[in-house]
N, C-alpha and C positions, 0 to 999 in steps of 0.2 A: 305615592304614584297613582295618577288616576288613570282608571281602565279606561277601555275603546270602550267597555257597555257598563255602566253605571246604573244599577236596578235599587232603591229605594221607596222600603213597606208597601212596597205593589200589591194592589188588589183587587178582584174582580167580584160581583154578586151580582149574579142573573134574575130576572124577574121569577118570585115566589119565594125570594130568599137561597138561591143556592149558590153558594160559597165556594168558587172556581179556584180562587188562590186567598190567600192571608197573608198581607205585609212579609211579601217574598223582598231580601235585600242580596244582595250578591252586588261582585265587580268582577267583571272578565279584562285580561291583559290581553294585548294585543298578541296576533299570532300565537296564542296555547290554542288547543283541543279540549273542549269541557263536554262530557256525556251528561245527558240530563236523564236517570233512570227511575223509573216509578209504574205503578199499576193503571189497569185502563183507567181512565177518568184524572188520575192525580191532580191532570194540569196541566201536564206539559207542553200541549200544545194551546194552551190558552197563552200561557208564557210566552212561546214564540210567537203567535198572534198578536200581541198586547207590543210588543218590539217593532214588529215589522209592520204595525198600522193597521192591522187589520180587525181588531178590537180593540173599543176604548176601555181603560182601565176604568172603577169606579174611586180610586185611591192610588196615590202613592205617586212615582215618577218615574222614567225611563231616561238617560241620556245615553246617546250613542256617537262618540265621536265628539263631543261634549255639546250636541244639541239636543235638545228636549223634543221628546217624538209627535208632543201635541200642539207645542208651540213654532218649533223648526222644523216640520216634518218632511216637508221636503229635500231639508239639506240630511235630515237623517235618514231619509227610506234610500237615498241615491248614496249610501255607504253601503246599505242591505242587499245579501243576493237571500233568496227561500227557493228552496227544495220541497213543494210541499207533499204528505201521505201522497194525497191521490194524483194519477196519471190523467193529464188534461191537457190535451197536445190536440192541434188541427189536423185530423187525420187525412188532408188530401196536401198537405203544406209541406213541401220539402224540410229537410232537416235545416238545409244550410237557410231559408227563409225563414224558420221559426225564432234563429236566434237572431237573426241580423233583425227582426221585427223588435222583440223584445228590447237590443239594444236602440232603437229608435223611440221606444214607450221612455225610456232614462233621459230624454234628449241629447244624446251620443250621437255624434253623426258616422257614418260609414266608417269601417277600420275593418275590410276583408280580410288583410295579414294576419290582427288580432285574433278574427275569428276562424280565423285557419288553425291559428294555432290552440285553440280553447279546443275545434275537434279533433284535431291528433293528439291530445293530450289527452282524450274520451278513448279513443280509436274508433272515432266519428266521422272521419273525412273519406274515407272510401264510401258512407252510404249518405253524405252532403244533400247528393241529388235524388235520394227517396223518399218515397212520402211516408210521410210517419205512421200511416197505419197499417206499411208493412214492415212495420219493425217490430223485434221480440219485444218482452214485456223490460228485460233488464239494458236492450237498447234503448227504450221511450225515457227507461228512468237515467241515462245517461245524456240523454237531449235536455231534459229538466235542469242536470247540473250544469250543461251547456249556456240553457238559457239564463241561469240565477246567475252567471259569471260573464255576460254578455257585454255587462255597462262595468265590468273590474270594479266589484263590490271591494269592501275591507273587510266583511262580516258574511260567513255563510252560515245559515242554518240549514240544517240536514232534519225532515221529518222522517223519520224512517224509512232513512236510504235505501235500506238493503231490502226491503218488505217484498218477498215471493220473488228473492234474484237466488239462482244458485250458486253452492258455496265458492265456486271457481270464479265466477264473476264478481262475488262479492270480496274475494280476496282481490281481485284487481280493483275494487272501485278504494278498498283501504289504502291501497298505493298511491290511485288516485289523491285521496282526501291529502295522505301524507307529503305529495309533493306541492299541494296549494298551500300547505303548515310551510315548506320549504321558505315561500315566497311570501309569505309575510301576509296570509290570510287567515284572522281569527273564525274559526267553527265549531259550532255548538250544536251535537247531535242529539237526537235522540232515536232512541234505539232497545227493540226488546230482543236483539243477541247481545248476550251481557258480553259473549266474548270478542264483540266487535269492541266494545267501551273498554274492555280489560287490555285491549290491544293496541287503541289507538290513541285514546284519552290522556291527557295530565292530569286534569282535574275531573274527580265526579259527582257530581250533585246528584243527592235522594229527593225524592220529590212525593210525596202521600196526600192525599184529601186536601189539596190544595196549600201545602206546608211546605218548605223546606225543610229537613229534616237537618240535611249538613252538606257542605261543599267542601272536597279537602282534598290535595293531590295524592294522586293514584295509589300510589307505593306507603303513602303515608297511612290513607285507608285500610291500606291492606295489610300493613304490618299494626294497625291499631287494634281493627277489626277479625282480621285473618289468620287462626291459631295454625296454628301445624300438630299433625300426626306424626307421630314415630310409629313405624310399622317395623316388628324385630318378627324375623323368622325363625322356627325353632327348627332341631335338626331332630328331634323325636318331639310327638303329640302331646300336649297334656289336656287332663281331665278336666282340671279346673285351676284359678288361682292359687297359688299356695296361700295357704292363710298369712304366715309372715311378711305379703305383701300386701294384703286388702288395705281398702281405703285410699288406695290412690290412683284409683279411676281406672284401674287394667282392665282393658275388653279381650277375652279370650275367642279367636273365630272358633265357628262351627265346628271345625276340623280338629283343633286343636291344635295346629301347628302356626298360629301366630298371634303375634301379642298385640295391640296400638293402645297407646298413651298419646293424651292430645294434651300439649304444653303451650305454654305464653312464650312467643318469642323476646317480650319486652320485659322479661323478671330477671332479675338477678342471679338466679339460677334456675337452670330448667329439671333439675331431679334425673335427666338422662345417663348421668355419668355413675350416680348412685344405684339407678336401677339397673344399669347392667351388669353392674359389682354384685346384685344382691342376688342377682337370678344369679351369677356365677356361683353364688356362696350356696346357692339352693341345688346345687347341680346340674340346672337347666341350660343347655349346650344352644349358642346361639348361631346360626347359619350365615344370616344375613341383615342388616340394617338400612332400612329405607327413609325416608320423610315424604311427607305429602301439605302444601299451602293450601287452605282454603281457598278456593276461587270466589270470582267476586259476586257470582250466583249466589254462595251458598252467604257472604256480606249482606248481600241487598235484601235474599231473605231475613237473617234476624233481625235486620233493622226495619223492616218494614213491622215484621213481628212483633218485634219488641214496641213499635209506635200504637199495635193494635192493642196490646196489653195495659199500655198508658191507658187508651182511650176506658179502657174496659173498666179500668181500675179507681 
């Protein structure tokens, strides 16, 4: 099945030799969610640049919608809405003109209903008629997705939606994103709150010094990537491990009243059910039993890590 964006050994090298991306290949399906996460520089938004036309690649190819972005680009940028980082709105321009302008840059002709309905879906339509340079910083970045959705893209990119909105607003705009997923609009964020991507995403791409590291759905990430803790509460302290159990990884807290053992959820057996046979046998009274998932912070670190290690190595 062929995606809405078809990416093959994409690559970019700026003058002096610097190596923005390396034969990045991905395929995004229609209407999923893909977080693009990685460290300042990675790429990421060269990636989304190189999509939506606005840098040429030095290699590789782009199709979107099955046209090629260098050769069809017109019929592939008018599938694109962009969201970009920075806030660049006409500060004396009404709301309700900025978008209706933008959908006339698409050659769209007038559809006010549409755009009525794109700002109550913001909760844009009560400030329609103010200029945009009195609006908050997390309304300007609400006119942005207004206007990237102006000409009914099939494809949004989000450059760091959420960047200096608070968490209240930025949990509304997740709703947002979720009911454009509703209606059959693929988007592809990127974003340094992991736990916007842990939230929203199906699939998430790693992205380092210009690499793709891996592209894989969420849950599969997490359960490949993402050990679990067993946290066992004791109901009296102890000093130290008993020796009968060393060697398998028992962290005693500070206190002495709790145990964690970090296990593979993907093994055949996880040793849980023997370890707390053996603390019974040790006379160690246990209180209480917890687990904890690794989040997808604490994924993106070792793999980012772990890429550093290669490089080192």
């Amino acid at each position: 099945m062929t995606g809405i964006i078809e990416i093959d050994n994409l690559s970019k090298e700026y003058g002096g030799g610097t190596k923005a991306l390396t034969d990045v290949s991905m395929s995004i399906e229609e209407g999923e969610i893909i977080a693009l996460l990685g460290p300042n520089g990675a790429g990421k938004t060269t990636l989304i640049s190189i999509i939506c036309g606005l840098v040429v690649p030095t290699g590789g190819s782009v199709r979107v919608g099955g046209y090629d972005i260098g050769k069809d680009w017109r019929a592939a940028r008018k599938l694109i809405g962009l969201v970009p980082q920075e806030i660049a709105l006409e500060p004396f321009e009404s709301v309700l003109n900025c978008v209706r302008f933008t959908r006339g840059l698409y050659g769209e002709g007038p559809d006010d209903a549409y755009i009525e309905e794109v700002l109550r879906s913001l909760a844009l339509w009560e400030k329609r008629d103010a200029a945009t340079k009195e609006l908050s910083g997390g309304m300007k970045r609400r006119v942005l997705i207004a206007k990237a959705l102006a000409h009914r893209p099939k494809v949004l990119f989000l450059d760091e939606p959420t960047a200096g909105v608070d968490v209240a607003l930025r949990r509304e705009m997740w709703q947002v994103v979720e009911g454009l997923r509703r209606e059959g609009v693929t988007i592809i964020l990127t974003t340094h709150y992991l736990e916007e991507a842990e939230e929203m995403a199906d699939r998430i791409g790693v992205i380092n010094k210009g690499q793709l590291l891996l592209i894989k759905p969420k849950d599969e990430l997490m359960g490949e990537f993402g050990g679990k803790t067993l946290r066992i509460e004791l109901d009296e302290p102890l000093h130290a491990i008993p020796s009968e159990l060393a060697g398998r990884g028992l962290v005693l807290a500070p206190d002495g009243l709790e145990i964690s053992y970090d296990y593979d959820t993907r093994a055949e057996r996880t040793g849980i059910a023997r370890l707390l046979g053996d603390l019974a046998a040790q006379g160690i009274t246990v209180r209480d039993v917890s687990t904890r998932q690794s989040s997808l912070e604490e994924v993106f670190i070792s793999l980012v890590q772990e890429d550093k290690a290669e490089d080192a190595a």
